[in-house]
Structures are given as structure tokens and as C-alpha cells.
Steps between C-alpha positions, in 0.01 A plus 500: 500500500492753179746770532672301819841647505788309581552587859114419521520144343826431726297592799292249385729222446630585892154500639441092370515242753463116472575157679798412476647709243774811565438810341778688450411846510348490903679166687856498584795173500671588818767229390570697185325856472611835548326724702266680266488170244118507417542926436791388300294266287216687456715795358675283242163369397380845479798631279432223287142566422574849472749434220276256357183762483726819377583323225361157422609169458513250209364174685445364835685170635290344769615211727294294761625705818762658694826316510628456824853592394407723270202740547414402855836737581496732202157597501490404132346248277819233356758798622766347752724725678795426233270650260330842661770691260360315162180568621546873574687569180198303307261727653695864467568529869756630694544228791288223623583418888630168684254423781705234669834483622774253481665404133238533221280181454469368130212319348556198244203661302523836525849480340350276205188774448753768576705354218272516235343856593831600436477358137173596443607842602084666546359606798327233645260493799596232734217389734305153691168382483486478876820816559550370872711223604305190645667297723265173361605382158334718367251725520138369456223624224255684772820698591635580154107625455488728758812681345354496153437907531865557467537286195225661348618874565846456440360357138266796465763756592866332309280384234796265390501339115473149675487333760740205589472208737830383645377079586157328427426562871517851439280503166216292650484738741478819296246314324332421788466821571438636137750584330723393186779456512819330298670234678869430528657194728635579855882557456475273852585097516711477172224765326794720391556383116089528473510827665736618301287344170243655559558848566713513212279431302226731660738739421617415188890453635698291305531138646635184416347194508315378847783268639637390818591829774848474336390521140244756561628870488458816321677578181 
């Protein structure tokens, strides 16, 4: 995959197909999608890695898989519709497109992550170990293998300063598949005041003590 472009590498991504998983850039929700959705998706990705080669990024954030809520109907790793706008402005781009219709659907923790890019305030690389949604709980190792290629060229060609695992489900797998990364906890089932811990200091933001949620914030 040296010198795959990003219109190449999204082709790529549309082209995968697995049991009981929906990929996002070829199926279609009739219940929820515009017509057009999976083009939709696969431009935003595109834009995205575009950005992201023409002029770098400082690290990589890397959850388990695609959120149902979240990048399931955005086409983006931990981006919910209420967030395409943060994620556009992050990246330098003009406009990143709804793909569904109806009021825009929020994700519990794309607006913690979404929260803390905005403090970190870098260009971060948002992606999955497995970047389709499965409908299982999860997706399982052979599958997360067979989309290791990605991983590994999106590495070669962002080369970000580090790599960050959002969940121990999420590390295990990267290591699984070989790479290092730094772990934070999953903002998910009371995660949030870890979450929050943890990137800070990753990032060196100023914190105050780990506490209960309440406790917890940002100076």
C-alpha cells in the first residue's frame, strides 16, 4: 500500500466485507440514510485523511470499533453527527457532510473525546482497530487481523508522535496486532473522570486530583 492515496485507501475501506458487521462506506440504513449515505461517508473520510497527510498530525486516538451512534452514521472514528463541525475545523476543512436525515444523533462518548480534543487543541487522527461497525459485541481478533493493512499504512503515512488506546479492549488489540500504544480508560460506563485523567496527563493539561465525575474537571 506505499504511496496509496487517500481516495485509494478509501476504496479500500468500501471494498471490505464481513459477517455480520456494516460497513459504512458501501451498505445503506433505509430506516435512517440518505440517499447517497455510503458516498457521503466515504468523502468525509477522505477529507479527513487528506488533511491529515497535507499536513500531519501529532498522535493517533484509536478505539475498539465503529460506534453505532457515532461513526456507523458519520463515517468517522468517535465523530457523532453533533460533532462533524469540531471535527472539520480540527482538520482545516471547509465542511464535513450529514449522511442521515432526521435531528442529529449524539454519542455519550464522542462528546467526552470531543471534549478533550478540544482542550488538547492538536490534530489528532481518530480511527478503530476493526473501522466497521459489527453488529456482535464486538468485533472478533481474525476480523480486526484482516484489517491490520490499514492500521499499518495509516501509521506509515501520518507518522503520529504516539499512539493512544482509548479502553484495554482496544490496547490488547493493537498489541495483538503489533503495535504500541499508550492506553487511556473508555470515557464509557462511568470511565469519564479516568478519561479525562489520563489524557491530561498524556498531554500535560493541568488536572486536579482523580475524584468522583463531579470533582474531576479541567482547571
Amino acid at each position: 500500500m506505499i504511496g496509496l492515496s487517500a481516495s485509494a485507501f478509501v476504496d479500500r475501506m468500501a471494498a471490505l466485507t464481513f459477517e455480520n458487521a456494516f460497513n459504512p462506506y458501501s451498505d445503506e440504513d433505509a430506516d435512517h440514510d440518505l440517499p447517497g449515505a455510503a458516498a457521503t461517508r466515504c468523502e468525509n473520510l477522505r477529507k479527513v485523511i487528506d488533511a491529515s497527510l497535507g499536513t500531519g498530525v501529532d498522535s493517533m486516538w484509536i478505539a475498539r470499533d465503529l460506534g453505532y451512534r457515532g461513526g456507523r452514521r458519520t463515517g468517522l472514528a468517535l465523530t457523532d453527527e453533533v460533532h462533524l463541525s469540531a471535527h472539520a475545523a480540527m482538520m482545516g476543512i471547509d465542511e464535513l457532510v450529514r449522511s442521515t436525515g432526521g435531528p442529529a444523533v449524539s454519542e455519550r462518548t464522542a462528546g467526552v473525546v470531543w471534549d478533550m480534543l478540544a482542550a488538547v487543541d492538536r490534530k489528532v487522527f481518530l480511527w478503530n482497530v476493526f473501522p466497521l461497525h459489527p453488529h456482535d459485541a464486538g468485533a472478533p481478533m481474525s476480523k480486526r487481523h484482516a484489517t491490520r493493512f490499514l492500521m499499518e499504512w495509516l501509521v506509515d503515512a501520518l507518522r503520529p508522535r504516539q499512539l493512544v488506546a482509548i479502553g484495554r479492549d482496544a490496547q490488547a488489540a493493537l498489541a495483538d496486532l503489533g503495535f504500541d500504544a499508550a492506553c487511556v480508560r473508555h470515557p464509557s460506563y462511568g470511565g469519564q473522570p479516568e478519561f479525562i485523567h489520563g489524557v491530561s496527563r498524556l498531554y500535560s493539561l493541568p488536572t486536579k486530583p482523580l475524584g468522583t465525575a463531579h470533582q474531576l474537571q479541567l482547571i
